[in-house]
C-alpha positions in Angstrom: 0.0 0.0 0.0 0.8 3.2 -0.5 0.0 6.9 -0.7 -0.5 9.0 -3.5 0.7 12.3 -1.6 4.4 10.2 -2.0 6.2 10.3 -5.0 8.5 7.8 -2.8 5.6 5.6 -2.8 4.3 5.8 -6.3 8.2 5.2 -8.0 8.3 2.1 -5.8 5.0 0.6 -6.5 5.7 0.9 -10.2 9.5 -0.6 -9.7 7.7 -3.4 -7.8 5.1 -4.1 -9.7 7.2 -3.9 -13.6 3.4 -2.8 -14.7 3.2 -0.9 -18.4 0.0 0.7 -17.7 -0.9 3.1 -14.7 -4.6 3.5 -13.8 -5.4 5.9 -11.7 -8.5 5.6 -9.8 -7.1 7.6 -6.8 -9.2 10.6 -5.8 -11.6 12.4 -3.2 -14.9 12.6 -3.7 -17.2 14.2 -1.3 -19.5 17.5 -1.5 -17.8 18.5 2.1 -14.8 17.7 3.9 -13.1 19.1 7.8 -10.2 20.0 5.9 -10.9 20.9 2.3 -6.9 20.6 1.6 -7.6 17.5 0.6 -9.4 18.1 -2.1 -6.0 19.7 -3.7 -3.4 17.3 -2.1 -4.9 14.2 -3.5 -6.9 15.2 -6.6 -4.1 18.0 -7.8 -1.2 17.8 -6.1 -1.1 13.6 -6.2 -2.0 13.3 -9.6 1.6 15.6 -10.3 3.3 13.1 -8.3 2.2 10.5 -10.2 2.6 12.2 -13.2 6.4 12.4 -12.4 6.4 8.9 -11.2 5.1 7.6 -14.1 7.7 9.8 -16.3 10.7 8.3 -14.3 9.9 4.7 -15.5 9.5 6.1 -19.1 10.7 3.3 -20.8 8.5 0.8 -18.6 5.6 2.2 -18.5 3.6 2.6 -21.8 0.1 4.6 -21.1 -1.5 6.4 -18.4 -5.5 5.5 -18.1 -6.4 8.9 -15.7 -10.0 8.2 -14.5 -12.0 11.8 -14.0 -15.9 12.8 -13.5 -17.8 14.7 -15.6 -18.2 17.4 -13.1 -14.8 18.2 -13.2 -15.5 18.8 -17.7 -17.6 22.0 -16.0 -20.0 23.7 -18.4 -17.8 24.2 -21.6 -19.2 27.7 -22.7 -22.9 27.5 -24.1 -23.0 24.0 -24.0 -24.9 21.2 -21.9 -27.8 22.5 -21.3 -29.9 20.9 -24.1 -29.7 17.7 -26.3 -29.0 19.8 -28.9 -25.8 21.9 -27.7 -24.7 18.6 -25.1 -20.6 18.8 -25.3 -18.7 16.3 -26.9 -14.6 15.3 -26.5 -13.3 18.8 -28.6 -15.0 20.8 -25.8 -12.7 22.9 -24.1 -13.9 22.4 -19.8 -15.7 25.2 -18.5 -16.6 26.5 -14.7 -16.9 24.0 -12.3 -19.4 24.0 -9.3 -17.4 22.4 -6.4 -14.4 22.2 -4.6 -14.4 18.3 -5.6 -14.7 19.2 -9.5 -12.6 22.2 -9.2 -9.8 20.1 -7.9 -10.4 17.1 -10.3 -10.2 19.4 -12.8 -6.5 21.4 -12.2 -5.0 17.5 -12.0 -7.1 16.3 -15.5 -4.7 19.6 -16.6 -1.9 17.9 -15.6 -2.8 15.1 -17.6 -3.5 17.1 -20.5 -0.4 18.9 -20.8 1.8 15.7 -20.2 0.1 13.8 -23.2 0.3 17.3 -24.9 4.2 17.4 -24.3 4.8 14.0 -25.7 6.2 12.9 -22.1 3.5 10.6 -21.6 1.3 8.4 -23.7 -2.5 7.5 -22.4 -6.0 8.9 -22.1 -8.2 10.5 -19.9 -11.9 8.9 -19.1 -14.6 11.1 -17.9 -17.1 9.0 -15.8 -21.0 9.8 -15.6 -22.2 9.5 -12.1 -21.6 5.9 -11.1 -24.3 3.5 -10.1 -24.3 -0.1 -8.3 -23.1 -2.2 -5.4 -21.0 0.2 -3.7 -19.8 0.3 0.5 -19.5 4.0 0.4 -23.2 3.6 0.0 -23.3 2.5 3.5 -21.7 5.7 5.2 -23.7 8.8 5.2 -20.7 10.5 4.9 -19.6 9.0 1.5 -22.6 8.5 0.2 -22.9 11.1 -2.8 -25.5 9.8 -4.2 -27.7 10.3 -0.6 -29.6 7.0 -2.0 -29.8 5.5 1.5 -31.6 8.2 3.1 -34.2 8.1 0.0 -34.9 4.5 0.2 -35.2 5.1 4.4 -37.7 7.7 4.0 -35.1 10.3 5.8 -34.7 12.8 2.9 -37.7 15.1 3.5 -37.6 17.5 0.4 -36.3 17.2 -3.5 -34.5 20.3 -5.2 -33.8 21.3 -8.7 -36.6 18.5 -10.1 -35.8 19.7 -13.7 -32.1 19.4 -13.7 -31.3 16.3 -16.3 -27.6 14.5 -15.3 -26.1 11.2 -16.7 -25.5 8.0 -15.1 -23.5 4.6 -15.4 -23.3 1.5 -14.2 -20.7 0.9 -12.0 -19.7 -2.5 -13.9 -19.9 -0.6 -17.3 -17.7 2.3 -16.0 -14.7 -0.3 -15.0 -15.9 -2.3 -18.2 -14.8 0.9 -20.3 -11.5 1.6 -18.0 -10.2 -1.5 -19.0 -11.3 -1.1 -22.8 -9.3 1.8 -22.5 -6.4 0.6 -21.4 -6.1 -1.6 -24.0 -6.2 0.6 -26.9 -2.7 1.8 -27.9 -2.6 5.8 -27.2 0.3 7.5 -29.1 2.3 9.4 -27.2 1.1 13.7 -27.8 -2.0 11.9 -29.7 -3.7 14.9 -29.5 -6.6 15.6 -32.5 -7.0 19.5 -33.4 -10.4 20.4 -34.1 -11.6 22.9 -36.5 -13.5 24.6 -34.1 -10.4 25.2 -32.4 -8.0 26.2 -35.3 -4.8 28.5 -35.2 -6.0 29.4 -32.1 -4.6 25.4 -31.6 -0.8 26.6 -31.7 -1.2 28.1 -27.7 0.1 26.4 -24.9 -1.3 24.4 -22.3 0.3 25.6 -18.9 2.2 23.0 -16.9 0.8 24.5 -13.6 -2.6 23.1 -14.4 -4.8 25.7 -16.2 -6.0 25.8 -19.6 -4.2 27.8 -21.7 -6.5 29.9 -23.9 -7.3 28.7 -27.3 -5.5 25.2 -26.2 -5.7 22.0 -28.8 -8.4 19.9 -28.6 -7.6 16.6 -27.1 -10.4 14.0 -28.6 -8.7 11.2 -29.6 -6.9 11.1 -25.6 -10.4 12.0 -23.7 -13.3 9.3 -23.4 -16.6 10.5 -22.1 -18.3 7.2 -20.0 -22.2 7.0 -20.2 -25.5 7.6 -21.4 -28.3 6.9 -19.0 -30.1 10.1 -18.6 -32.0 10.7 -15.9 -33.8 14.5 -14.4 -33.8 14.7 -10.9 -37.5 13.9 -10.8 -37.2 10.8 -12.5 -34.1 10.0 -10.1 -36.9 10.3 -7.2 -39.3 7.7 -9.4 -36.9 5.3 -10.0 -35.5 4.7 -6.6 -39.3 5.3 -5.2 -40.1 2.4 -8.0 -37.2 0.2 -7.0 -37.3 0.3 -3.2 -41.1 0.6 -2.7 -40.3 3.7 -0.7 -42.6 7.0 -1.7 -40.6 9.7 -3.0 -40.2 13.3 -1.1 -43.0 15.6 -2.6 -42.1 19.1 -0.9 -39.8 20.7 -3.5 -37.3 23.4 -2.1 -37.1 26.8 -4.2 -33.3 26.6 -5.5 -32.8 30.2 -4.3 -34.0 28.6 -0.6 -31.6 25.4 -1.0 -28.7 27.7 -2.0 -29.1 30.0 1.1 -30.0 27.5 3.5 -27.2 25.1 2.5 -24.5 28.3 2.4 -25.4 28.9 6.0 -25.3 25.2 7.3 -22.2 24.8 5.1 -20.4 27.7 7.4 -21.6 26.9 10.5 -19.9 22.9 10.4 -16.8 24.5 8.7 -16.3 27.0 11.6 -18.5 25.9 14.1 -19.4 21.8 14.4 -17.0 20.6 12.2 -19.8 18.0 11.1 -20.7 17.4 7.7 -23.9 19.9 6.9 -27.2 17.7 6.3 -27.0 19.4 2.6 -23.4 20.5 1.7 -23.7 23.9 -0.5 -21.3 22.1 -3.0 -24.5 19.5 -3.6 -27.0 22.1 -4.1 -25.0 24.2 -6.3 -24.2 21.6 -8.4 -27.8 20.1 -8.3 -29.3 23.9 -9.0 -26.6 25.0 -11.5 -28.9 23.5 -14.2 -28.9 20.5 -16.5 -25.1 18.8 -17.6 -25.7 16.8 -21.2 -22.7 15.5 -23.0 -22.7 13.4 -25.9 -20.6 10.1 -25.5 -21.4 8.7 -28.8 -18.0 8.8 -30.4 -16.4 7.3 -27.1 -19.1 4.7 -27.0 -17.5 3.5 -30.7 -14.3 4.1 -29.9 -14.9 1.7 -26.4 -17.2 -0.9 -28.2 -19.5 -0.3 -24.9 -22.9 -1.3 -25.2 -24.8 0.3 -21.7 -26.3 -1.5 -19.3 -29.7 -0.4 -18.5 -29.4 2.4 -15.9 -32.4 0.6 -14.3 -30.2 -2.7 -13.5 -27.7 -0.3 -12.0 -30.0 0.9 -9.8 -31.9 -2.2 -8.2 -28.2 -3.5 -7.8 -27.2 -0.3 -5.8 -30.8 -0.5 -3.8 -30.6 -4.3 -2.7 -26.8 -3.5 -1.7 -27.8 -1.2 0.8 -31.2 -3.4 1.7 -29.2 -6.7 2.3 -26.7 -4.9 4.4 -29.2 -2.5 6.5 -31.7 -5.6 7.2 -30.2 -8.7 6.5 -31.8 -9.7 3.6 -30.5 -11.6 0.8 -32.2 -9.5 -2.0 -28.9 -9.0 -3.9 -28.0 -12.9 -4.3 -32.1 -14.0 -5.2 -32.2 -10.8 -7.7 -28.8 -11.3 -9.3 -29.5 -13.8 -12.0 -32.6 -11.0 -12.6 -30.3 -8.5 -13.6 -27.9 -10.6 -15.4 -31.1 -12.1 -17.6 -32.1 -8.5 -18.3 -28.3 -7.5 -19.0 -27.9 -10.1 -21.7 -31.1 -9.6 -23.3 -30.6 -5.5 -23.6 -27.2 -6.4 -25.0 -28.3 -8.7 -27.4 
């Protein structure tokens, strides 16, 4: 084991292991943390340690498969809001909404200028929200997805009901990781769009911005999923699933953004407990709807999506076996699996 704050640790667990392809799957993700540092330290600051690590074994190690979220993409200017202007792989990444995505995005930078700079061959792959069996579903505090507390009843009131986001199944998302990391990625394999043009000839800045007018990187970013959901048909689903009614009071956005700003201070300078409704969460879930287009990664992968519906009975009799003791998860299995193969055939 080892830490991805260590350089040390990373050069050693790539001597040790003679690997020629680095995943990285390291990150913190939470809408609130005690110590928001370390946001920065693991999702910024880390990934340049690997970066480096990875660049000492150069002749060793062929590609780098860095794993990211759509939330750190942002809103690329005027785009996502609609089917018709979702953004697509030669999107430059806009304004972010948390300190999560903020800080996923400065190390994706990284990334991006290391396979711009020919010092590195790989890809970057840009997960929808993931959904299945997962243990962090089991901790309130880890729990993103606040799915427990829905299928409990304890979530009193819905917010921004509109709001459309995209989702993946969790066995699909490490499905198309390894996919990736098979396909051979030329080192500075980096596509200019047209879009972009001799604006292309800038710089991307080592330090982690986006340097205006940048390249496009399509052929080195993959964009993971396709079941779109809006919040209100999040509520049915996991009201359909679990049997348990959905809230009905919907909070004003203006109302969720003021109330969760002021709970949000009081636990960082005050408790030092994690606020009920993090004001990362409800900026992110008011900002409006996030649509990309994956199509051209979905080729590129071979994927064919599992049924965002399977993803989310999985996730629900997780957390039902292990909060009642249940075996819902073992007698529903072959369920899912039937209904995988027949939606894939």
């Amino acid at each position: 084991m080892g830490d991805i704050e260590s350089e040390g640790d990373l050069r050693a667990a790539i001597q040790v292991s003679s690997c020629n392809c680095v995943i990285n799957l390291a990150g913190v993700y939470a809408w609130w943390l005690p110590d928001p540092s370390l946001f920065h330290r693991v999702n910024t600051n880390g990934v340049r340690n690997l970066l480096q690590a990875v660049s000492a074994f150069g002749n060793q190690v062929e590609q780098l498969v860095h794993i990211s979220t759509v939330l750190a993409y942002g809103r690329p200017t005027g785009r996502g809001l609609s089917e018709a202007t979702a953004f697509d792989e030669d999107c430059m990444p806009g304004p972010t909404t948390s300190l999560y995505a903020a800080s996923k995005q400065a190390g994706d930078a990284l990334v991006r200028a290391a396979l711009a700079s020919r010092h590195i061959a790989g890809c970057i792959c840009y997960l929808a929200c993931c959904i299945g069996a997962d243990h962090k579903l089991l901790d309130p505090k880890r729990d993103v997805m606040r799915i427990s507390e829905l299928i409990s009843g304890q979530l009193p009131a819905k917010i921004a009901s509109d709001t459309v986001f995209t989702y993946v199944y969790v066995r699909d998302a490490a499905e198309a990781i390894v996919r990736a990391s098979e396909r051979r990625h030329q080192r500075g394999n980096f596509e200019v769009s047209a879009a972009v043009g001799a604006a292309a000839a800038t710089h991307m800045a080592v330090d982690g911005s986006v340097g205006r007018g940048s390249a496009a990187w399509s052929s080195s970013c993959l964009l993971v999923g396709e079941g779109r959901l809006a919040t209100s048909e999040y509520y049915n689903l996991i009201a359909s699933v679990s049997g348990t009614p959905r809230p009905t009071r919907e909070v004003p956005a203006w109302l969720a953004v003021l109330g969760s700003g002021m709970l949000t201070m009081c636990a960082t300078y005050v408790t030092g407990r994690q606020p009920t409704a993090p004001l990362d969460l409800v900026r992110t879930a008011t900002s409006g709807t996030l649509l990309f287009d994956a199509s051209r990664s979905t080729a590129r992968l071979g994927m064919k999506y599992t049924p965002i519906r399977v993803a989310f009975a999985e996730a629900i009799d997780f957390i039902t076996e292990a909060t009642t003791g249940s075996n819902s998860v073992a007698s529903q299995a072959e369920e899912r699996e039937g209904l995988i193969e027949q939606e894939r055939t």
